[in-house]
C-alpha positions as CSV (number, residue, x, y, z in Angstrom):
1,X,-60.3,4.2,89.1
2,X,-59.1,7.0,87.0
3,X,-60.9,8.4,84.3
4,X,-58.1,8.2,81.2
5,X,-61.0,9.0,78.5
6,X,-60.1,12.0,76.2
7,X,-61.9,13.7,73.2
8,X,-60.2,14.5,69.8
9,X,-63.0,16.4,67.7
10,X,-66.1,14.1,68.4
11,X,-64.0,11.2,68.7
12,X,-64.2,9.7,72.4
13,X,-60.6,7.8,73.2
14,X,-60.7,4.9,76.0
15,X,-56.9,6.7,76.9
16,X,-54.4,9.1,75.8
17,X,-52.0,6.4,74.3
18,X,-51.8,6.0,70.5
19,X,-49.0,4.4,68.2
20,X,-47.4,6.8,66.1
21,X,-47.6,5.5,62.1
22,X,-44.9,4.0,60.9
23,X,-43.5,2.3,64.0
24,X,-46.6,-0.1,64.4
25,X,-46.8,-0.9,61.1
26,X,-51.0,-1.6,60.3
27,X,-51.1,-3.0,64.0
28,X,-51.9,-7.0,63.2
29,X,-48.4,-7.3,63.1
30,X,-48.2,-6.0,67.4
31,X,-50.9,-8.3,67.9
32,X,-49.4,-11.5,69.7
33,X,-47.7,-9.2,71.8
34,X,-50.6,-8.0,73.7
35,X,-54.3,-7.1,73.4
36,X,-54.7,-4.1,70.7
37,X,-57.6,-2.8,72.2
38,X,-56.1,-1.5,75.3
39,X,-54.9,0.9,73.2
40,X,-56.4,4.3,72.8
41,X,-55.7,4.1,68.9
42,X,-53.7,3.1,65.8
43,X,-52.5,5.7,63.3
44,X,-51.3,2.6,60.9
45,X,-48.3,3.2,58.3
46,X,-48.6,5.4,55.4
47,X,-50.7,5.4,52.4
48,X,-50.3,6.2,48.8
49,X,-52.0,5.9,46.1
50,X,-49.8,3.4,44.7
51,X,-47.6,0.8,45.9
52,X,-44.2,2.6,47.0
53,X,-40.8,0.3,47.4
54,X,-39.6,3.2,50.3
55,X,-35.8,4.4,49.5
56,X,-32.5,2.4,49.2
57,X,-31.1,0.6,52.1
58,X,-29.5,1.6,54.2
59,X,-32.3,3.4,55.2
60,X,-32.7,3.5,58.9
61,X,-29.4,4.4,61.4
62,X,-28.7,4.5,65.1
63,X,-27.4,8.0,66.6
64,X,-27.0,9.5,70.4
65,X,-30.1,9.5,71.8
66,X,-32.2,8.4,69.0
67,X,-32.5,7.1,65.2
68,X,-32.4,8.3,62.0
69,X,-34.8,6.9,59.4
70,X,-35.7,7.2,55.4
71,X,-37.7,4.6,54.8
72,X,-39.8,6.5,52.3
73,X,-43.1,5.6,52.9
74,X,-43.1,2.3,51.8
75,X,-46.6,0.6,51.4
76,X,-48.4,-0.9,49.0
77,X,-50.9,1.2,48.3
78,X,-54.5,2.4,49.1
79,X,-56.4,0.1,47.1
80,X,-53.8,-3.2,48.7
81,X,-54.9,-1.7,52.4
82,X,-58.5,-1.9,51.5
83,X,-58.2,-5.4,50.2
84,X,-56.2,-7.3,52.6
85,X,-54.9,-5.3,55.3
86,X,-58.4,-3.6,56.5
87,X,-60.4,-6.9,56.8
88,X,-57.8,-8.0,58.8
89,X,-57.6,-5.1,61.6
90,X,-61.3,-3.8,61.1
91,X,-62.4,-6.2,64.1
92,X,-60.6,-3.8,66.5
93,X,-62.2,-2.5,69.5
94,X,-59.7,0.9,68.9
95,X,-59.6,3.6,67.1
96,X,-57.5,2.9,63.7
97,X,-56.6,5.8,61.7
98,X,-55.1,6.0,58.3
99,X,-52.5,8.3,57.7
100,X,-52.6,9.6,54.2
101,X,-49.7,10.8,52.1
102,X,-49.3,12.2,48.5
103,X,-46.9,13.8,45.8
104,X,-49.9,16.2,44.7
105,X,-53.2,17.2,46.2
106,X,-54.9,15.3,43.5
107,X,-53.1,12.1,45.2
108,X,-54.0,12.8,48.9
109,X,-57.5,13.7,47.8
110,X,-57.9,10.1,46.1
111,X,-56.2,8.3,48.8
112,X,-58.6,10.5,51.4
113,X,-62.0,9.7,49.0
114,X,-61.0,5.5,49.2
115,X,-61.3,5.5,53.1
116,X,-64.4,8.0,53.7
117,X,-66.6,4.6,54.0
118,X,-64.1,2.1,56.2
119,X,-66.4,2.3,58.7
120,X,-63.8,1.3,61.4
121,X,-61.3,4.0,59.7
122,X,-63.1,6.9,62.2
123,X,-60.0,9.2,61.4
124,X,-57.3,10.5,59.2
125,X,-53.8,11.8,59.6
126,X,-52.9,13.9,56.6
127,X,-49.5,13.9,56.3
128,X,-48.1,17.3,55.3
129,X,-44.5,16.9,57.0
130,X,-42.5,13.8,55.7
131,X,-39.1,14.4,55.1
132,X,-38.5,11.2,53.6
133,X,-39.3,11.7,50.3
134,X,-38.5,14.0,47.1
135,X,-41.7,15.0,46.0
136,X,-45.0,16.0,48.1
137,X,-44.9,15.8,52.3
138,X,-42.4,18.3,53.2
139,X,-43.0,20.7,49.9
140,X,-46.9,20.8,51.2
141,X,-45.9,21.2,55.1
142,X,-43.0,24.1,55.1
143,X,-45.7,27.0,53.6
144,X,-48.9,28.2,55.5
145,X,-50.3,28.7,51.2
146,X,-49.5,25.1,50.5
147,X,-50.5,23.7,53.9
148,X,-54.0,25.7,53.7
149,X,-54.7,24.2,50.2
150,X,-54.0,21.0,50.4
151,X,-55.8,20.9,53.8
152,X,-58.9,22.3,52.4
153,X,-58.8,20.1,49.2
154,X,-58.9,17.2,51.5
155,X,-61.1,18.5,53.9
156,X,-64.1,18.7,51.6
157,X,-63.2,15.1,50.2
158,X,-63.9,14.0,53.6
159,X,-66.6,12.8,55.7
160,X,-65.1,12.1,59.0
161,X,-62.4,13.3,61.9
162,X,-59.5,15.2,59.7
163,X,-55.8,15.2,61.7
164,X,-53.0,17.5,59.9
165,X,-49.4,16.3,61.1
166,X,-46.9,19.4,60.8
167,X,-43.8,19.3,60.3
168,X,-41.4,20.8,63.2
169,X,-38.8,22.2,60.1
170,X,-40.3,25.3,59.8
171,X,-39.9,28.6,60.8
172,X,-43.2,28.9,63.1
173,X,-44.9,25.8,63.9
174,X,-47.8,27.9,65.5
175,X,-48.4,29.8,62.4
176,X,-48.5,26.8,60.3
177,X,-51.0,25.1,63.0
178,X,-53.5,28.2,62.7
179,X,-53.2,27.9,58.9
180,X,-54.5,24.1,59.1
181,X,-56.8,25.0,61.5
182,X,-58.5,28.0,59.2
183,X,-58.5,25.4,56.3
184,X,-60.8,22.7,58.8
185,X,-58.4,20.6,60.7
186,X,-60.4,18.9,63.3
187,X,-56.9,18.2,65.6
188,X,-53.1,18.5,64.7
189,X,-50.5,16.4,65.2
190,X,-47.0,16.9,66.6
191,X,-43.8,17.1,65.4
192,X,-43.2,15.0,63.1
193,X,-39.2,13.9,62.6
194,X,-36.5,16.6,62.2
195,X,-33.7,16.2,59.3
196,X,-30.9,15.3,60.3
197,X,-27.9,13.0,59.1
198,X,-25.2,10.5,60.1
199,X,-21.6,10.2,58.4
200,X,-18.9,7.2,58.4
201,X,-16.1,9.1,59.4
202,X,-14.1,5.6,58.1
203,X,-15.9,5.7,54.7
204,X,-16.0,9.6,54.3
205,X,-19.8,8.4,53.0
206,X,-23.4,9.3,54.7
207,X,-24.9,6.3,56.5
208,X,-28.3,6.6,55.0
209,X,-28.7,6.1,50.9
210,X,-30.6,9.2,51.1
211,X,-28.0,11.1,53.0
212,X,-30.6,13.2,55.1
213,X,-33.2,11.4,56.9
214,X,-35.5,12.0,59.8
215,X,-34.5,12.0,63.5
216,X,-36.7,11.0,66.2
217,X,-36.7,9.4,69.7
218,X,-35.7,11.1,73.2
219,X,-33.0,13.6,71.4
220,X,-35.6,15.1,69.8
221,X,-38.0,15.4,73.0
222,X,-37.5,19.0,74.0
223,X,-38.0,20.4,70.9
224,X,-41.3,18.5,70.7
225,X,-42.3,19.8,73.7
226,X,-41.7,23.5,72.8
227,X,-43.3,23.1,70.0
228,X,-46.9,21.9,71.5
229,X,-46.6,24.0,74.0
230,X,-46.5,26.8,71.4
231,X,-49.1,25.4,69.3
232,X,-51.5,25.1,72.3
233,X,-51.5,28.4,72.9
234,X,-52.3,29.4,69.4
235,X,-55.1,27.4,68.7
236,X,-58.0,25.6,69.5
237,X,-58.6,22.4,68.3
238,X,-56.9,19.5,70.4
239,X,-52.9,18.6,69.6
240,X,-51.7,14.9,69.7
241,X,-48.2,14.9,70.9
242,X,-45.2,13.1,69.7
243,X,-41.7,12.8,69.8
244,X,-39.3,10.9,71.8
245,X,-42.2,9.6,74.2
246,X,-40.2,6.7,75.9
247,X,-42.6,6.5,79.3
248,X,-45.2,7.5,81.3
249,X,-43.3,10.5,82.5
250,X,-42.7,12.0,78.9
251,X,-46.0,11.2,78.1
252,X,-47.5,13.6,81.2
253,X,-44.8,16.0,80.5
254,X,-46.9,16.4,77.1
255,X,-50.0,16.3,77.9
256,X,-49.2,19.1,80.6
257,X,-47.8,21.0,77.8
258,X,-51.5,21.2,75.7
259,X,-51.4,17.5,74.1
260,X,-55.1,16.0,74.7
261,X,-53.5,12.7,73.8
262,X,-49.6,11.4,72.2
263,X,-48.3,9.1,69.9
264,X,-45.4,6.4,70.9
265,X,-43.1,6.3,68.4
266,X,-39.7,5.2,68.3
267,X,-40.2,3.8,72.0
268,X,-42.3,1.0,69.9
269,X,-39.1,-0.1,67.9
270,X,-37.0,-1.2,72.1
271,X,-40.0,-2.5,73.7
272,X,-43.2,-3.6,72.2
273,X,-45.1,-3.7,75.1
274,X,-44.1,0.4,76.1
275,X,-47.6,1.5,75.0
276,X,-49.4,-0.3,77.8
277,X,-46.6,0.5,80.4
278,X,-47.4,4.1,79.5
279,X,-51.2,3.8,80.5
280,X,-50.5,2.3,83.5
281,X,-48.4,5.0,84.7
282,X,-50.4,7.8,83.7
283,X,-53.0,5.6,85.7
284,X,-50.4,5.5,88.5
285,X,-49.9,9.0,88.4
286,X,-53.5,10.4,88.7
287,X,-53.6,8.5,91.8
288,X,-51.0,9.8,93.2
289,X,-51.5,13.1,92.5
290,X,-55.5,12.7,93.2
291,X,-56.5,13.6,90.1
292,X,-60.3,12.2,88.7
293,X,-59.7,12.3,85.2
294,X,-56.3,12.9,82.5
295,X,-58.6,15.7,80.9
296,X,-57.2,17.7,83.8
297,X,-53.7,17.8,82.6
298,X,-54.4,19.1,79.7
299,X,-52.5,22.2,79.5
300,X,-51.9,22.1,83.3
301,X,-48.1,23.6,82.9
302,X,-47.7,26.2,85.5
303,X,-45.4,29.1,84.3
């Protein structure tokens, strides 16, 4: 059998295969479809410090090749996750990691401080990139100064694994990724969605509330790719790749790229069970290929 195990900082990951936040929401809710644990981890929906109603419907829009979404991190806050979403999920044999959001760095250090001692929480993804909402996330992720500060802030508020998701609507995403890096990110994450919109030529209105949202899923996937591809080569700590991973193919195609592990995203929303179809291909493919371990492939692209 193929060894799938991978290594994010000095976390050890039974596979690759992760669920990207927001498209699993806290993961009890994927549960009856099929054992959690088979997964190599969680990254469950977005945190605030307090409870957030998410943007005006309509808020989430099919396009070519992919969807649009502004859902604006709607959750219920940090202190609701702790209390009845946590005791529910903690029993996981997974990794489950929190990804943390925030107007101001006082807010993502607060939100940060409240997990450092859920024991089953081993990491966080600090969110630096949404473009979903007006203040914070995407004012913090499209300047290396802003990125680096909020970065460190959180960094010394926390104990544990530290993952910074950048956002791909910047100049230089590699630049930005050795910023974070410099300010103690233990692993990035990548891309996050890239704005886009959708009109009603009928109407002559936008079809989201918000007019701009984010775009993700396979249209996206090139881009992605380019862009952890870049980042691998400018620095060192490991890269989770994401965007518009459909199957086991895409997922290889990343990891060859520099991604030590991915995140399935949108893919989640068509078929629940994708995730798991996804480790058995990559399982599929070692062996075809007579490969020992997925470590291998990391960074493997020939050019």
């Amino acid at each position: 059998m193929a060894n799938l195990n991978v290594k994010i900082h000095n976390l050890e990951f039974r596979n690759p295969v992760t669920v990207a936040s927001g498209t699993f929401g806290f993961g009890e809710e994927m549960s009856e479809f099929f054992d959690l644990n088979r997964l190599g981890g969680i990254f469950v929906k977005g945190l605030t410090v307090k409870n957030r109603e998410g943007n005006d419907y309509p808020r989430m829009a099919e396009t070519p090749s992919g969807m649009l979404n502004s859902v604006g991190l709607q959750n219920k806050g940090i202190d609701y996750f702790i209390e009845k979403i946590y005791p529910n999920i903690k029993h996981l044999d997974t990794h489950i990691i929190a990804n943390v959001n925030g107007g101001t760095i006082e807010e993502y250090v607060e939100v940060t401080e409240k997990l450092n001692d859920l024991e089953k929480v081993t990491a966080i993804e600090l969110n630096i990139s949404c473009p979903n909402v007006k203040q914070g996330g995407m004012s913090f992720g499209i300047s290396c100064p802003s990125a680096i500060a909020v970065t460190d802030a959180v960094r010394k508020a926390y104990k544990k694994t530290l993952i910074v998701k950048l956002s791909p609507n910047v100049t230089d995403i590699a630049e930005m990724a050795q910023a974070v890096e410099g300010a103690g990110a233990d692993s990035v994450s990548l891309i996050n969605t890239l704005l886009g919109m959708a009109i009603n030529a009928e109407t002559r209105k936008p079809v989201l509330s918000t007019v701009t949202g984010g775009l993700s899923g396979p249209a996206i996937k090139p881009v992605a790719l380019r862009m952890v591809w870049k980042v691998y080569k400018a620095v060192k700590i490991p890269i989770f790749g994401i965007g518009g991973i459909m199957n086991a193919t895409d997922a290889i195609e990343f990891i060859l790229a520099g991604s030590t592990a991915i995140q399935v995203g949108t893919a989640n929303f068509i078929d629940p069970l994708v995730s798991l179809k996804i480790i058995d291909g990559i399982e599929e493919y070692l062996h075809r290929h007579n490969i020992a371990t997925v470590a291998e492939l990391v960074g493997a692209l020939e050019v």
